[in-house]
NUGU-809100 format. One record per atom (N, C-alpha, C): residue in one letter; x, y, z. Coordinates in steps of 0.2 Angstrom, whole numbers, padded with zeros to 4 digits, always signed. Each point is the difference from the previous one (the first is absolute). Layout:
<pts>
aXYZ
...
</pts>
This chain:
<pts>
x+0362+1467+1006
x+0005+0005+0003
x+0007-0002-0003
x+0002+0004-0005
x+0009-0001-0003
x+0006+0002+0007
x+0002-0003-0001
x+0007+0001+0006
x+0005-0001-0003
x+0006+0005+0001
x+0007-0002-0001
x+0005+0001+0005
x+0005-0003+0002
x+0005-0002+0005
x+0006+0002-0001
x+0003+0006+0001
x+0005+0003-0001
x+0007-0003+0006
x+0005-0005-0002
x+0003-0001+0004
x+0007+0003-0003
x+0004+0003+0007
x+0007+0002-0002
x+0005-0001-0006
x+0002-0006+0001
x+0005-0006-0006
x-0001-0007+0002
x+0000-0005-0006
x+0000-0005+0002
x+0007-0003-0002
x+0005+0001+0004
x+0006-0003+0002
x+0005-0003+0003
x-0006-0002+0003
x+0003-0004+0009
x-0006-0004+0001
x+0004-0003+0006
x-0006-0003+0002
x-0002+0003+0011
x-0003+0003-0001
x+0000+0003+0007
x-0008-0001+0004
x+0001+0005+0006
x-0006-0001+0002
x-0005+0004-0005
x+0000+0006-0001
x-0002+0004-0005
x-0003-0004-0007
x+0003-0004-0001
x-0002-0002-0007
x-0007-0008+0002
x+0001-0003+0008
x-0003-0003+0001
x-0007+0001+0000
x+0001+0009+0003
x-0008+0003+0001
x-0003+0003-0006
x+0006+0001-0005
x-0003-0001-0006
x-0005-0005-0002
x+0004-0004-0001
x-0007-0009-0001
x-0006+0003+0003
x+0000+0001+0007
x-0006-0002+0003
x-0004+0007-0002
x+0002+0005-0002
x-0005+0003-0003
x-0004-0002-0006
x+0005-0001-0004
x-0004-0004-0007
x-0002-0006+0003
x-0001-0003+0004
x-0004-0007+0002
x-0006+0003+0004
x+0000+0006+0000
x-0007+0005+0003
x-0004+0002-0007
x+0008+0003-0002
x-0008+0002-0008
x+0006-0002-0005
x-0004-0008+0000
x+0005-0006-0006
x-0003+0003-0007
x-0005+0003-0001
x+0002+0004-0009
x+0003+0008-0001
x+0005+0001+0006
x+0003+0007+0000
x+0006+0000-0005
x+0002+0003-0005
x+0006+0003-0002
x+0004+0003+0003
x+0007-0005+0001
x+0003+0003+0002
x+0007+0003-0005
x+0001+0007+0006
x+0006+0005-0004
x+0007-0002+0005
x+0005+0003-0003
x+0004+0001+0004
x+0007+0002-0004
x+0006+0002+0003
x+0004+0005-0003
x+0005-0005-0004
x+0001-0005+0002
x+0003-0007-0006
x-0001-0005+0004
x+0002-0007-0005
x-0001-0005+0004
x+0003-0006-0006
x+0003-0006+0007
x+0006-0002-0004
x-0005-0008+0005
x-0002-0006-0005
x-0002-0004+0004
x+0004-0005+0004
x+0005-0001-0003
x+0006-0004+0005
x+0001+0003+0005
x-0001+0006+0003
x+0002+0005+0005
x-0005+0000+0006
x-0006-0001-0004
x-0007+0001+0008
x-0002-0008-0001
x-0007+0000+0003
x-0002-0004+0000
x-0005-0004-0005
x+0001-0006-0002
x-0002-0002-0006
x-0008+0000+0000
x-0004+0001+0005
x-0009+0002+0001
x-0002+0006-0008
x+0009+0006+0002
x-0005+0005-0005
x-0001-0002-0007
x+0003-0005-0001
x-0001-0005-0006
x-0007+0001-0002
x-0004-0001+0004
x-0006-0001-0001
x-0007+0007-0001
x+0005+0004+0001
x-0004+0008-0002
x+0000+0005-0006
x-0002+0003-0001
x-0001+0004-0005
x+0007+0008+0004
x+0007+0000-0004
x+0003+0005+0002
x+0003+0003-0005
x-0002+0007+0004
x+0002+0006-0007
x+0008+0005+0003
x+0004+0002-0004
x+0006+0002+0004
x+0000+0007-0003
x+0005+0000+0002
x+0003+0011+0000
x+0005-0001-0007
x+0000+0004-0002
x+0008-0001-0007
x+0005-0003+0005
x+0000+0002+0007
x+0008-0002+0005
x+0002-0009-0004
x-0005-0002+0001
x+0000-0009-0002
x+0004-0002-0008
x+0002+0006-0005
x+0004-0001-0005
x+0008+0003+0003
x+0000+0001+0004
x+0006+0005+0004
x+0004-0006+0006
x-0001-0003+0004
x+0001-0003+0005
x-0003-0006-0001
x+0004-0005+0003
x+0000-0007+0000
x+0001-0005+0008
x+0003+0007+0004
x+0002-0006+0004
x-0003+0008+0007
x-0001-0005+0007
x+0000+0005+0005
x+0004+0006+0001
x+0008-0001+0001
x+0005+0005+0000
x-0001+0004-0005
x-0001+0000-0008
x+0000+0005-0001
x-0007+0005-0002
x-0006-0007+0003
x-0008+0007+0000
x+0002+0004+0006
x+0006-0002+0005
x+0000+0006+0007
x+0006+0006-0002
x+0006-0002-0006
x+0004+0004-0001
x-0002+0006-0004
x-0004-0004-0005
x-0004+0007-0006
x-0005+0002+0000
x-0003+0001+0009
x-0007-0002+0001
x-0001+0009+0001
x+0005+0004+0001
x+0000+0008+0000
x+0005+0001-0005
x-0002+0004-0006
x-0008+0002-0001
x-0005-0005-0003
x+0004-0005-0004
x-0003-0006-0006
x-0006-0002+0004
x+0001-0003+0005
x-0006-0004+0001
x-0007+0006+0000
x+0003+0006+0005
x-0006+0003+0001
x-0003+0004-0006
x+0004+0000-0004
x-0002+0003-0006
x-0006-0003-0004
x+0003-0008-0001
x-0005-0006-0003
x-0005-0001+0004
x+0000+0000+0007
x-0007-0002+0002
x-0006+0006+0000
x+0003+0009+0001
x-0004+0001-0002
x-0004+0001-0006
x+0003-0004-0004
x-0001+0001-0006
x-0005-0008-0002
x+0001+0000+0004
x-0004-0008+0000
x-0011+0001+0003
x-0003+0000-0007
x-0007+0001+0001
x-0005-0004+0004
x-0002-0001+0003
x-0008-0004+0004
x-0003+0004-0002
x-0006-0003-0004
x-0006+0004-0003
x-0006-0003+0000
x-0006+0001+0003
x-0005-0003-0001
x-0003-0004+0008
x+0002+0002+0004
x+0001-0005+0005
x-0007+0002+0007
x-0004-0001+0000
x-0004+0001+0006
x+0006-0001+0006
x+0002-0004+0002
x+0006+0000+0006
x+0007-0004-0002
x+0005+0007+0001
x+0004-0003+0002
x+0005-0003+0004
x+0003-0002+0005
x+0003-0004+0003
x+0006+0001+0000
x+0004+0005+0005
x+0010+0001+0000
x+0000-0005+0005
x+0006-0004-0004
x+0005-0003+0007
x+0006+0003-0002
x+0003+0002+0006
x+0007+0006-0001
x+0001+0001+0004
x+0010-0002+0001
x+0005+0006+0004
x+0001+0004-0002
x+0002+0001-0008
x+0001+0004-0005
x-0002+0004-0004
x-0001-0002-0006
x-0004+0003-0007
x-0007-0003-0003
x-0002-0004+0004
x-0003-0003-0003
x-0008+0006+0000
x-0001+0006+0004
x-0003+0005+0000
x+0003+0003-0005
x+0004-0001-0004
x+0002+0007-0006
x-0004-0003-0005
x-0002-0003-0001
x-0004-0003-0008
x-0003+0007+0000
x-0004-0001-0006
x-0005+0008-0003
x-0006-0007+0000
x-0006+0004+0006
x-0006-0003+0001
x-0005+0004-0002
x-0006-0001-0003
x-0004+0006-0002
x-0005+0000+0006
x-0002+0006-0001
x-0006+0004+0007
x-0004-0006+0002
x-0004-0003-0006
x-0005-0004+0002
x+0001-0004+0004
x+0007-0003+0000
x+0001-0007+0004
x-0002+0003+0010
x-0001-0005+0005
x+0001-0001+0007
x+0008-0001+0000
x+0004+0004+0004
x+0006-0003-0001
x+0002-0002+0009
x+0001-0007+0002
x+0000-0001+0006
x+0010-0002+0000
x+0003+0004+0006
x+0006-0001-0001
x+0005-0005+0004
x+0001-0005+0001
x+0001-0005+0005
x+0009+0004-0001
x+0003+0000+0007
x+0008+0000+0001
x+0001+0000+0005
x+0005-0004-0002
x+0002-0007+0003
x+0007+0004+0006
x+0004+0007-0002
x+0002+0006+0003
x+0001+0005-0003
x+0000+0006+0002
x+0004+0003-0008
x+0007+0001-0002
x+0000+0002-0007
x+0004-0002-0003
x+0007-0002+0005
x+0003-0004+0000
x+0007+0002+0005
x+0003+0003+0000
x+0004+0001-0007
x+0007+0003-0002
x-0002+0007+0002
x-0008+0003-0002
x-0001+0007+0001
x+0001+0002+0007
x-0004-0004+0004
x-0003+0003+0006
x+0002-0006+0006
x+0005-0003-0001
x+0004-0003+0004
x+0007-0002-0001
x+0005+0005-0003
x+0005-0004-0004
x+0006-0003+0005
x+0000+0003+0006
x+0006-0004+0004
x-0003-0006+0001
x-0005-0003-0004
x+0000-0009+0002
x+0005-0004-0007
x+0001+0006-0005
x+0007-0001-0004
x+0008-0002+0002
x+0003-0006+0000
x+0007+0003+0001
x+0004+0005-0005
x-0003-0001-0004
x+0001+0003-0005
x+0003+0010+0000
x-0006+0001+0002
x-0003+0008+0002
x+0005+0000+0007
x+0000-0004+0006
x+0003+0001+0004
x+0009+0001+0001
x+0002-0005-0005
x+0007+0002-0002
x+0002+0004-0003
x-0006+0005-0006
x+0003+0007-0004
x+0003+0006+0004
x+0003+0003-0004
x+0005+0006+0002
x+0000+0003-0003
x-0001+0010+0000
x-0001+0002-0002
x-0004+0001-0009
x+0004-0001-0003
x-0003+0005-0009
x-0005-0009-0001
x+0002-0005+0001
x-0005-0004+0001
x-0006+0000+0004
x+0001+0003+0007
x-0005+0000+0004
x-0005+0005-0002
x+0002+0005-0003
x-0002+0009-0002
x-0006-0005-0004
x+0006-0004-0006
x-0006-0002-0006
x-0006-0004+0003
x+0002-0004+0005
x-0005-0004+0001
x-0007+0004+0003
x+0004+0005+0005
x-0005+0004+0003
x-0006+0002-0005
x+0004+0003-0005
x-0005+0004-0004
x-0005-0004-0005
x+0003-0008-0001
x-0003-0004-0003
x-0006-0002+0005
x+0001+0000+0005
x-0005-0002+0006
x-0007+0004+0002
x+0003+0006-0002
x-0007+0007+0000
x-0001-0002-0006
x+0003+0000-0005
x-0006+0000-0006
x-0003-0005-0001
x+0001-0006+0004
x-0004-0007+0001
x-0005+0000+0006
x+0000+0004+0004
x-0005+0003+0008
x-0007+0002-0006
x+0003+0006-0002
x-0006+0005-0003
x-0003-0005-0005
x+0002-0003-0007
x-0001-0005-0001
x-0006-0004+0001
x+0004-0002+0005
x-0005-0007+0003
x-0005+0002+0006
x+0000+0007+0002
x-0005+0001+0004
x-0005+0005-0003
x+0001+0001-0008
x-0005+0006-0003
x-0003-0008-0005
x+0002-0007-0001
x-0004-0004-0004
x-0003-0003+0005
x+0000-0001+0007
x-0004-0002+0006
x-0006+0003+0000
x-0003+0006-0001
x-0004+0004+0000
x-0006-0002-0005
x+0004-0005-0007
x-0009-0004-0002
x-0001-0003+0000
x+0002-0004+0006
x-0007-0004+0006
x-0005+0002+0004
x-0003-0003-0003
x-0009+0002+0002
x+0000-0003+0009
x+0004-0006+0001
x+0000-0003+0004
x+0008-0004+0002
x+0002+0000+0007
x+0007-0001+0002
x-0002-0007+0006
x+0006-0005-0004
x-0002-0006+0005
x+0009-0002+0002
x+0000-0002+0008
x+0006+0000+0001
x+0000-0005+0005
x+0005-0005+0001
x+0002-0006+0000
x-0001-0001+0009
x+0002+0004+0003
x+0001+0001+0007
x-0003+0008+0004
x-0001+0001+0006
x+0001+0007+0001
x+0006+0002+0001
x+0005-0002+0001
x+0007+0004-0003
x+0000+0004-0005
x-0001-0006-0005
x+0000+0002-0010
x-0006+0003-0001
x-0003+0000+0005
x-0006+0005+0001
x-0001+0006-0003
x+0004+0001+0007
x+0003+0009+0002
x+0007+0000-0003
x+0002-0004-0003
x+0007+0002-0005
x-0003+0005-0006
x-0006-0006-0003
x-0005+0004-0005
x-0002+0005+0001
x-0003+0003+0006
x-0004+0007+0003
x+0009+0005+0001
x+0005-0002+0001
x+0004+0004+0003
x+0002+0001-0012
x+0001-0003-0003
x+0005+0000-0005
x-0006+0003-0005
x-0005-0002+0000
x-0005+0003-0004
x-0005+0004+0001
x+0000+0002+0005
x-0004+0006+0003
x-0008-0004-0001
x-0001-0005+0001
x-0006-0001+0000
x-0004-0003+0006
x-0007+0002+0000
x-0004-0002+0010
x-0001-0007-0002
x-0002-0002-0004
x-0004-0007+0003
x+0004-0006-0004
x+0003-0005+0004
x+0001-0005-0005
x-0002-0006+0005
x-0004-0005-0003
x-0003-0006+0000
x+0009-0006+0004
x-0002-0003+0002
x+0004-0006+0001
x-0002-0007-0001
x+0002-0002-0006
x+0000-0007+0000
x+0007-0007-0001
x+0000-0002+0005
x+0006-0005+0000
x+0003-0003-0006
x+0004-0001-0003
x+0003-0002-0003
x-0001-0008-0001
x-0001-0006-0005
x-0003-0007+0003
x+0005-0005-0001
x+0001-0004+0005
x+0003-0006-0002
x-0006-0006-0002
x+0004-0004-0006
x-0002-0006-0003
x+0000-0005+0004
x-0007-0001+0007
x+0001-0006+0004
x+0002-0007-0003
x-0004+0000-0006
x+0000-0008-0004
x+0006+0001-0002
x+0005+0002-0002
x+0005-0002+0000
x+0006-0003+0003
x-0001+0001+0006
x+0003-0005+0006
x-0004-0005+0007
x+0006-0001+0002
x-0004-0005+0005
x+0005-0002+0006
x-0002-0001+0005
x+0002-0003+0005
x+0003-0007+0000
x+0006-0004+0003
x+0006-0002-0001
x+0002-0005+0008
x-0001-0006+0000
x+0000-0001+0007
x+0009-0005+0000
x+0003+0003-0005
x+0008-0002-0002
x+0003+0004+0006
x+0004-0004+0002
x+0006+0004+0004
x+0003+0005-0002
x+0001+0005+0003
x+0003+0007-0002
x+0005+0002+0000
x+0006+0000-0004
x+0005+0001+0000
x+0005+0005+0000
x-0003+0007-0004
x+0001+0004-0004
x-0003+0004+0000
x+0005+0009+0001
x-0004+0006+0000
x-0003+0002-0007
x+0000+0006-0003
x-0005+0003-0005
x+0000+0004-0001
x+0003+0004-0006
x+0000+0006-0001
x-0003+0002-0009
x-0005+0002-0001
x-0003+0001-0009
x+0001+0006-0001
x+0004+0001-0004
x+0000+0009-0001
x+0003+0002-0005
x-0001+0006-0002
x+0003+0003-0008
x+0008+0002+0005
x+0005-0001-0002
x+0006+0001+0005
x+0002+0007-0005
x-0002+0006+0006
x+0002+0006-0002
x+0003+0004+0008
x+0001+0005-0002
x+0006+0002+0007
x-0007+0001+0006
x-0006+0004-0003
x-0006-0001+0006
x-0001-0005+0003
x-0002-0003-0005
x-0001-0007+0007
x+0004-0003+0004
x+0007+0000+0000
x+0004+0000+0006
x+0000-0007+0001
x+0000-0004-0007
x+0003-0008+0001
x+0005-0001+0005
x+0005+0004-0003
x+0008+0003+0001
x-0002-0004+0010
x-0003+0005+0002
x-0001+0000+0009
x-0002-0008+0002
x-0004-0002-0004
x-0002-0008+0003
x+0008-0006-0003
x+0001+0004-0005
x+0008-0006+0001
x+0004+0002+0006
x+0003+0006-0001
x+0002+0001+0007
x-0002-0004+0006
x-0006+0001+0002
x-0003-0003+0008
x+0002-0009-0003
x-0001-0003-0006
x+0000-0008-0001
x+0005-0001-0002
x+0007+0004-0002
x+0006-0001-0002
x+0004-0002+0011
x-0004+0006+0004
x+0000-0003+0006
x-0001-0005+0003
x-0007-0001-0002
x-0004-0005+0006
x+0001-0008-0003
x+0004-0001-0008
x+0000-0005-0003
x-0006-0005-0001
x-0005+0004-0001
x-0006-0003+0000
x-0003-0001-0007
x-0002-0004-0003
x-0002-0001-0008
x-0005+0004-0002
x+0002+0003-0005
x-0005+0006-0005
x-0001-0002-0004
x-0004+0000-0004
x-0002+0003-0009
x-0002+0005-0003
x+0003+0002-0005
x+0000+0009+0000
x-0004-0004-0008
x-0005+0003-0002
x-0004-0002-0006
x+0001+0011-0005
x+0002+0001-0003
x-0002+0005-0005
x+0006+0002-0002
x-0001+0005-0006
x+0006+0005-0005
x-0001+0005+0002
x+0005+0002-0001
x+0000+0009+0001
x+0008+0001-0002
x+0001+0007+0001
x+0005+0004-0004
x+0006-0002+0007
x-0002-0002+0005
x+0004-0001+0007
x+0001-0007-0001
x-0001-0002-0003
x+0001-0009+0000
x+0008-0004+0000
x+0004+0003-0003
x+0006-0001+0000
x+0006+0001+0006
x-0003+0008+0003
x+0002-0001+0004
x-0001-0001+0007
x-0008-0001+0000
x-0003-0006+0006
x+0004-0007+0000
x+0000-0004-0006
x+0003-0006+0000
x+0009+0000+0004
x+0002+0006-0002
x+0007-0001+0001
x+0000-0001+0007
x-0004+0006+0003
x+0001+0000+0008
x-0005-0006+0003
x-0003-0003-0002
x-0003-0004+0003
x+0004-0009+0002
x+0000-0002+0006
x+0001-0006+0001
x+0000-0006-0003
x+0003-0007+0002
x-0003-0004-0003
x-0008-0003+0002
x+0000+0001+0006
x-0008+0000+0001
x-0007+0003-0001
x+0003+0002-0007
x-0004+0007-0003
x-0001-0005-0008
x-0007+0000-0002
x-0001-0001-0007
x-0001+0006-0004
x-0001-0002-0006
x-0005+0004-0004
x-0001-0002-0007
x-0007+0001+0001
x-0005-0002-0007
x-0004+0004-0002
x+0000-0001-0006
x-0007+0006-0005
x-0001-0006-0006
x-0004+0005-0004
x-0002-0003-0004
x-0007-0007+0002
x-0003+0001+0005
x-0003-0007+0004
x-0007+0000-0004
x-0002-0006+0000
x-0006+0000-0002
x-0006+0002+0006
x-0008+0000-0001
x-0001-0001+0004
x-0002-0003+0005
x+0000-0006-0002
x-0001-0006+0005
x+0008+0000+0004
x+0004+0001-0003
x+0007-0001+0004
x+0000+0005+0007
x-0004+0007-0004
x+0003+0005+0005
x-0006+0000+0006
x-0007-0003-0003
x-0005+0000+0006
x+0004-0008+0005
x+0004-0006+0000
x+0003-0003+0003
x+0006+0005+0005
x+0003+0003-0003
x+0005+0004+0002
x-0004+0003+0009
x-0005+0002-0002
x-0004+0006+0004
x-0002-0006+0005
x-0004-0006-0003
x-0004-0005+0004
x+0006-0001+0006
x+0007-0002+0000
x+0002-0004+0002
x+0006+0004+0004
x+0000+0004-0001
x+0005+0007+0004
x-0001+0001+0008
x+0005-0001+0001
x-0001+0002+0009
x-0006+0005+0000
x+0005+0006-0003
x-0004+0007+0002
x+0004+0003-0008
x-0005+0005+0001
x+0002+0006-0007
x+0004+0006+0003
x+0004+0001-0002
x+0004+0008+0003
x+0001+0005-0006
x-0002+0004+0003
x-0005+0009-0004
x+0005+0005+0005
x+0005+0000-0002
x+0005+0007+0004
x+0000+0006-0003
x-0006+0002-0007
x+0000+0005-0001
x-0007+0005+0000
x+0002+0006+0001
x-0006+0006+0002
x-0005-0001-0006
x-0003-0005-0001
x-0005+0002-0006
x-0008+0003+0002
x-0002+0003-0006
x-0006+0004+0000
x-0007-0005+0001
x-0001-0008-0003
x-0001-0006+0003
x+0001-0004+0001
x+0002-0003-0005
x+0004-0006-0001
x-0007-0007+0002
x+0000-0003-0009
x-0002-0006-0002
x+0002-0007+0003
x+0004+0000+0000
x+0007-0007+0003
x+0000+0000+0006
x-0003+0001+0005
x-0001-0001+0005
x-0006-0003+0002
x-0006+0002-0002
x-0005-0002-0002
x-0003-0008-0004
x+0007+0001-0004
x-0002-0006-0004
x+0004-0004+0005
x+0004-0001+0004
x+0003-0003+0004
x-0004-0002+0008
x-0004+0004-0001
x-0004-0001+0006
x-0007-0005-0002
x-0002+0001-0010
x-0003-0006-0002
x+0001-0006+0001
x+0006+0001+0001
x+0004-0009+0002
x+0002+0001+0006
x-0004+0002+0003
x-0002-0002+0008
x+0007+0000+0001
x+0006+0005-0001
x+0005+0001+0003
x+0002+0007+0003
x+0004+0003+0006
x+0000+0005+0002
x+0007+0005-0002
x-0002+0005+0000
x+0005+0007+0000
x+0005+0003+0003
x+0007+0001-0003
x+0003+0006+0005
x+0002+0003-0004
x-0005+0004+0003
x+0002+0007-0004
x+0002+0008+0003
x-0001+0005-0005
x+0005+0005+0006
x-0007+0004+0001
x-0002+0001+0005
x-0004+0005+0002
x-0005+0006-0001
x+0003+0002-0007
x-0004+0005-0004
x-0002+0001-0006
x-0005+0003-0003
x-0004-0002-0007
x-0005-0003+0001
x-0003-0002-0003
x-0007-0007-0004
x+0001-0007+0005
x+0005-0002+0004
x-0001-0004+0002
x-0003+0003+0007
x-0001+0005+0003
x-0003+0002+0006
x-0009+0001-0001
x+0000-0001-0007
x-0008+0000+0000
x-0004-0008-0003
x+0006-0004-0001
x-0001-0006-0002
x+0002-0007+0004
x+0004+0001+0004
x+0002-0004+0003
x-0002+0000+0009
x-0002-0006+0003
x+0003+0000+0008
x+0007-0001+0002
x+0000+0006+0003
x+0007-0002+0004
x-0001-0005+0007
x+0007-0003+0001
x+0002-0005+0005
x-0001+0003+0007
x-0003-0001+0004
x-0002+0004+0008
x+0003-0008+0005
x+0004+0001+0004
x+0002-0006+0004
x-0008-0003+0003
x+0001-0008+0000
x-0005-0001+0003
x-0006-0002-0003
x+0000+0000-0008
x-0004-0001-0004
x+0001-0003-0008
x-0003-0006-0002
x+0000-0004-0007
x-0003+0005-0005
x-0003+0005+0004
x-0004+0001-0008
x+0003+0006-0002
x+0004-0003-0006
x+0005+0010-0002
x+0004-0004-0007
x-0001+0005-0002
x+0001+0000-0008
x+0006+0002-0002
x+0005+0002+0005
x+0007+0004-0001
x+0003+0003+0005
x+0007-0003+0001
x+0005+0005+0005
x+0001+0005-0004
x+0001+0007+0004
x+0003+0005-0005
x+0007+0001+0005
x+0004+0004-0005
x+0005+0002+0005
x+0001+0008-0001
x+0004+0002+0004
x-0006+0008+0000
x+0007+0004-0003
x+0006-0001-0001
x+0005+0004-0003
x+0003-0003-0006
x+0001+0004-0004
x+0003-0004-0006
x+0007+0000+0001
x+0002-0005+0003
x+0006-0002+0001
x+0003-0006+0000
x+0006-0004+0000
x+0002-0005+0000
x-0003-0005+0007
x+0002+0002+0005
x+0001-0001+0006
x-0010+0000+0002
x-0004+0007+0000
x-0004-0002+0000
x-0006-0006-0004
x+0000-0002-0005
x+0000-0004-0004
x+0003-0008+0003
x+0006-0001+0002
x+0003-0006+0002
x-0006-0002+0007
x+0000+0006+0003
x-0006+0000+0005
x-0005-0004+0000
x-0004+0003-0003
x-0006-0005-0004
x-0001-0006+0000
x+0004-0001-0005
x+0003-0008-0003
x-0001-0003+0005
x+0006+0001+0007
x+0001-0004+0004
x-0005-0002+0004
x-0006+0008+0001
x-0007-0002+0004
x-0002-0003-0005
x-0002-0001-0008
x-0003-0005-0002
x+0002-0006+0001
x+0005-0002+0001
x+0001-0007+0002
x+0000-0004+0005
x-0004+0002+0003
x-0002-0003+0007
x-0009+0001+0000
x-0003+0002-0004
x-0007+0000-0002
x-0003-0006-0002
x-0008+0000+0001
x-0002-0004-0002
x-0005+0003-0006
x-0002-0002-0006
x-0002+0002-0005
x-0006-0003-0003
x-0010+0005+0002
x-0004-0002-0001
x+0000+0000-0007
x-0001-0004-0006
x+0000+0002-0006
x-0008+0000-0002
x-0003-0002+0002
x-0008+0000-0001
x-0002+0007+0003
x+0002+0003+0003
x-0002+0007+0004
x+0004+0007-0006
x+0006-0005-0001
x+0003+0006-0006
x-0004-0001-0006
x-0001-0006-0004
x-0004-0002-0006
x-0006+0006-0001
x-0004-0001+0007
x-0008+0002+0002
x+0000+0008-0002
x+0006+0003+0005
x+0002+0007-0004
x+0001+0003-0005
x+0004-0004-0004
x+0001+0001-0006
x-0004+0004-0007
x-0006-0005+0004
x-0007-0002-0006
x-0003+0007+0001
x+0000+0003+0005
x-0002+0007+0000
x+0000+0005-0006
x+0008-0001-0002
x+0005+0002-0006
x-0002-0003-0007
x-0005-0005+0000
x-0001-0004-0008
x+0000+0005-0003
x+0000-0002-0006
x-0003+0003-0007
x-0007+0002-0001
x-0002-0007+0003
x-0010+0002-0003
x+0001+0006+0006
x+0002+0000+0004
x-0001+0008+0006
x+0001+0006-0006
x+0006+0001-0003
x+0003+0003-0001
x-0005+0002-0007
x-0002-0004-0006
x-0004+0000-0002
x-0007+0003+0001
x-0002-0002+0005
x-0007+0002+0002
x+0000+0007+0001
x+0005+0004+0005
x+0001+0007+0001
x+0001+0003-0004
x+0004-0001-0007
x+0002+0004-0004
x-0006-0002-0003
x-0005-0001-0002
x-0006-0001-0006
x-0006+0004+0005
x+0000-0001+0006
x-0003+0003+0003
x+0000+0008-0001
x+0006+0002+0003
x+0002+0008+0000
x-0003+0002-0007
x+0004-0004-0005
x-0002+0003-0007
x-0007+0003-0002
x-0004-0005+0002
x-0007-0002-0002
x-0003+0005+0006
x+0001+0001+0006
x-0001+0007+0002
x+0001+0007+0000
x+0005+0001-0005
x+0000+0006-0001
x-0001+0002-0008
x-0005-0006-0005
x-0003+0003-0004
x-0005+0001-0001
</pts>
């Protein structure tokens, strides 16, 4: 069986790009495609794959500008970008990684992770949020001709697999399609560990963009004077740092033994943004440590919440994305007592081999 694995871009390093690996660690002689890829930018693994790009890869170098010339440039190169020959292929995608030109013969199985944002969610932009008018007009019209787009190259998937039953029915709602499969997204158990050090310090892993809502957890920690670690880059990072306390760090660049330490050894991890799943909290509950998170997304199908009365729970949440509600939490977490062999135990539900196994399963049952 030939297989190729179409992933979005490899320019970061995200959760998306992690589920990448694991696909090709399901089918390790797959070729994989994608619309460019810059190796200092993702993760050093795809070093070891066979990867083929769009023309976009002679065009852009850095993250910022595959998003600024990505309408029309990028869509233009990826549909111009061939898969041929393929009994199955394989989409991971928010965005374009459906627009390659696939021929009839292939299986084409579509993993999305939500759809596109910018098209079909843009107020998660500050960007879009702050336009006014002949800006907003442009954006509007740039926005419909990105919906049609992206929901007429949805259409050849043979097969729709989606992260959550939210992402589910975001799929069924944005792509007019009935059935899509559910397979979790995996975290790398082997890669951390539990930590019987004193705990010091909160936790935050993120790409720091206006969504995730870094900004809200300084805030509550700029009050409560409680130690942070804020680990990632983003376009927000400058002016996170500004507004951020003395009792506020920040590191990137980590290796990762540094950063599976970081996780081991963390009070708790805090997750104040709406995500579709979110990886990092998972991988923190591998290290048998717990969650505060906000309420809604992927963590509602991933995680135990905290019920008074009870050791065994995977995560406070706190139910308003607010400052105040947020500080809340915190303070109920500090008066806990934390099973970490009951977190760890949970966790392993979420492996890889799990993740791996379904997705070779579903494959192999629908040829």
């Amino acid at each position: 069986m030939k297989v190729a694995v179409i992933h979005d871009d490899l320019m970061r390093r995200g959760g998306a790009e992690q589920v990448a690996l694991s696909m090709m660690k399901a089918f390790p002689d797959a070729d994989l495609y994608t619309l460019c890829y810059q190796p200092a930018l993702t993760y050093p693994e795809f070093k070891n794959y066979s990867i083929k790009t769009s023309l976009y890869q002679h065009l852009v170098k850095t993250e910022k500008w595959m998003k600024w010339l990505f309408f029309p440039f990028g869509i233009i190169c990826m549909k111009l970008l061939r898969v041929k020959g393929y009994d199955v292929v394989i989409i991971s995608s928010t965005f374009c990684a459906k627009y390659a030109w696939i021929d009839r013969g292939s299986k084409i199985f579509i993993y999305t992770y939500t759809p596109f944002r910018l098209a079909w969610n843009p107020t998660s932009y500050k960007e879009y949020i702050e336009s006014k008018g002949l800006l907003r007009l442009l954006l509007n019209i740039v926005i419909r001709f990105l919906r049609w787009v992206d929901k007429r190259e949805a259409q050849k998937g043979n097969y729709h697999i989606g992260m959550t039953n939210e992402t589910a029915q975001r799929i069924r709602d944005a792509y007019g399609v009935d059935e899509v499969a559910i397979i979790h997204p995996p975290v790398k158990s082997e890669n951390f560990y539990v930590s019987e050090e004193k705990k010091l310090y909160y936790l935050i892993v993120s790409r720091l963009e206006f969504y995730k809502k870094v900004d809200l957890a300084i805030e509550a920690f700029n009050e409560l004077n409680l130690p942070l670690i804020i680990v990632g880059n983003g376009s927000k990072k400058k002016e996170l740092i500004a507004m951020a306390g003395n009792n506020i760090q920040f590191k990137s660049g980590l290796s990762a033994a540094e950063l599976s330490g970081l996780y081991a050894n963390c009070k708790a991890f805090v997750f104040p943004q709406y995500e579709d799943y979110g990886i990092t909290p998972l991988e923190t509950n591998a290290s048998g440590r717990p969650v505060i998170a906000y309420s809604k997304g992927g963590v509602l199908e991933t995680m135990v919440p905290y019920q008074e009365g009870t050791q065994e729970f995977t995560s406070i949440f706190f139910n308003e994305q607010t400052k105040d509600s947020l500080i809340e939490s915190i303070r109920i977490f500090e008066s806990l007592t934390i099973n970490s062999g009951f977190i760890k135990a949970h966790s392993m539900k979420f492996d890889e081999s799990v993740f791996i196994n379904e997705l070779v399963k579903l494959v192999n049952s629908k040829l």
